[in-house]
C-alpha positions as CSV (number, residue, x, y, z in Angstrom):
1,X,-26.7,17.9,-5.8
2,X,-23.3,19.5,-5.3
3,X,-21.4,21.1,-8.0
4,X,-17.8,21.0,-7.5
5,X,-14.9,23.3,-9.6
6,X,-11.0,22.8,-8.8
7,X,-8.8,25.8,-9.8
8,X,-5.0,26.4,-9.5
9,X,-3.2,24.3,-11.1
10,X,-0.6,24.5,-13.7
11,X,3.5,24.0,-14.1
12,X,5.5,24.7,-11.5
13,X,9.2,23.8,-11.1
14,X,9.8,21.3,-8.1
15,X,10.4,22.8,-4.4
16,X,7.3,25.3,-5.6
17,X,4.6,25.4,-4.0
18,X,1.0,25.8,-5.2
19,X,-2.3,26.2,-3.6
20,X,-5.5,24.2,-4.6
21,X,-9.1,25.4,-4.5
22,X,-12.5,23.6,-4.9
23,X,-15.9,25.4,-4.9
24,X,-18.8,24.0,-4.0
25,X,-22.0,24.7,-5.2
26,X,-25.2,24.7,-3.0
27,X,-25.9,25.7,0.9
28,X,-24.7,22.0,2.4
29,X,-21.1,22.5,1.3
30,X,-20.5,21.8,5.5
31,X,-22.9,19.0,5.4
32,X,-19.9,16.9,3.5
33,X,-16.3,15.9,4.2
34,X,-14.0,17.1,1.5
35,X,-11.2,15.1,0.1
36,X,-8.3,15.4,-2.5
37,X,-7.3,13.0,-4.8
38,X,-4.9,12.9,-7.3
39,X,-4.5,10.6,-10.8
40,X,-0.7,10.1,-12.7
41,X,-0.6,9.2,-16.0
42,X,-1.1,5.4,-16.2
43,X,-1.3,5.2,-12.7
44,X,-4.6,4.7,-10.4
45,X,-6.3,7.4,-8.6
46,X,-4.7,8.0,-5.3
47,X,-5.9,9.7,-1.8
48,X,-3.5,12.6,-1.4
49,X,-5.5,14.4,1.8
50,X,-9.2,14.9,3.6
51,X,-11.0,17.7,6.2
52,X,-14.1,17.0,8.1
53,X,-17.2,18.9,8.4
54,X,-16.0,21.7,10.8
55,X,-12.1,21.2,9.7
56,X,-10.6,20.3,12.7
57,X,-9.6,16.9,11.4
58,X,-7.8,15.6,9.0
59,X,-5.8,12.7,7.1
60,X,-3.1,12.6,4.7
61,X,-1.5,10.2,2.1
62,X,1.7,9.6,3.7
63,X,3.7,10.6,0.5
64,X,2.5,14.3,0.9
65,X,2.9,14.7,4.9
66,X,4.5,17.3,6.1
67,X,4.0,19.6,2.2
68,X,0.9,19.2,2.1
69,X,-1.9,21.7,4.0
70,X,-6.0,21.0,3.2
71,X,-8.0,23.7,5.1
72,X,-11.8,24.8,4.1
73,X,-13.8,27.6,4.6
74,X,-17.1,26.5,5.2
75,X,-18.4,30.3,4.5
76,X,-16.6,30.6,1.2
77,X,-18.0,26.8,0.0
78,X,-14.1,26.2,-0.8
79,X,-11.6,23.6,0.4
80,X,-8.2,24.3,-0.5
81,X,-5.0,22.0,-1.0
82,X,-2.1,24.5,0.0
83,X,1.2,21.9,-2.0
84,X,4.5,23.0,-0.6
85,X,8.0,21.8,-1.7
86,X,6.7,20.3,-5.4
87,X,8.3,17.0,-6.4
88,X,7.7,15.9,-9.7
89,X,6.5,12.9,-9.1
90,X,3.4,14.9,-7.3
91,X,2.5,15.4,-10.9
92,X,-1.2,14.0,-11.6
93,X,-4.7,16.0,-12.4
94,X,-6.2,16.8,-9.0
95,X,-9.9,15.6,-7.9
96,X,-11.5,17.6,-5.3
97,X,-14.5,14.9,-3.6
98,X,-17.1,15.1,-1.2
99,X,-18.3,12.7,0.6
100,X,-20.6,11.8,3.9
101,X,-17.7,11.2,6.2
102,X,-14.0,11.8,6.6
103,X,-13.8,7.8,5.7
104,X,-15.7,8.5,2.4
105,X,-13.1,10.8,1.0
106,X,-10.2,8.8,1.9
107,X,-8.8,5.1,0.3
108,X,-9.7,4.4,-2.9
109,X,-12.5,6.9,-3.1
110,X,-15.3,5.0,-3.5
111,X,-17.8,6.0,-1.2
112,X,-17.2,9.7,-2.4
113,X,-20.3,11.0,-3.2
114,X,-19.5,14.0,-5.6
115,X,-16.6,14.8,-7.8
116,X,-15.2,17.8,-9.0
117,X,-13.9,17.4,-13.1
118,X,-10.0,18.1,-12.3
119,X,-7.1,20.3,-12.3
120,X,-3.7,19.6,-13.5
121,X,-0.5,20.0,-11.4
122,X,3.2,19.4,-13.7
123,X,6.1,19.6,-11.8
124,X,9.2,20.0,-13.7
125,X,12.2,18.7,-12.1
C-alpha cells in the first residue's frame, strides 16, 4: 500500500510559478512511476506530466510543455511538479498517481495504481 500527500498549492497570479510536491509513503516509492494529473471544475481529469522509476524519462500534456518541470527524489519519497509561467486556465485540483509503468500514469489515468487526495492550484488572471 502506498500513501500519497500533494502539498503546494494555492493562488497565485498568472506568469507565477509554483512548485508541487507528493510524498510517498512506504520503502517502494522507486518501485512506481509517478504521474500528475489535474481536474477543472466541470471538466474531466486530465494528464498534465509523468517520471519513471529512476527519473530519466518523462512525458508531458502538451498544454504544459515547455512550463512545466516533474522531477523526483527517490531518497526523499517525493515527486515534485515545478509549474512555471501560471495561466489561468492551469487552474484545477492537482492528483499526484502512481502507477506500475510510465504508461500507467499517463492518458486517462486508469491503470494508476494509487492516488494521492489533491491539492488546489487558482490562477488569477
Amino acid at each position: 500500500q502506498v500513501q500519497l500527500v500533494e502539498s503546494g498549492g494555492g493562488l497565485v497570479q498568472a506568469g507565477d510559478s509554483l512548485r508541487l510536491s507528493c510524498a510517498a509513503s512506504g520503502r517502494t516509492f522507486s518501485r512506481y512511476a509517478m504521474g500528475w494529473f489535474r481536474q477543472a471544475p466541470g471538466k474531466e481529469r486530465e494528464f498534465v506530466a509523468a517520471i519513471n522509476r529512476s527519473g530519466d524519462g518523462t512525458d508531458y500534456a502538451d498544454s504544459v510543455k515547455g512550463r512545466f518541470t516533474i522531477s523526483r527524489d527517490n531518497a526523499k519519497n517525493t515527486v515534485y511538479l515545478q509549474m512555471n509561467s501560471l495561466k489561468p486556465e492551469d487552474t484545477a485540483v492537482y492528483y499526484c498517481a502512481a502507477g506500475a509503468g510510465l504508461a500507467s500514469v499517463t492518458g486517462r489515468g486508469n491503470n494508476v495504481d494509487y492516488w494521492g487526495k489533491g491539492t488546489l492550484v487558482t490562477v488569477s488572471s
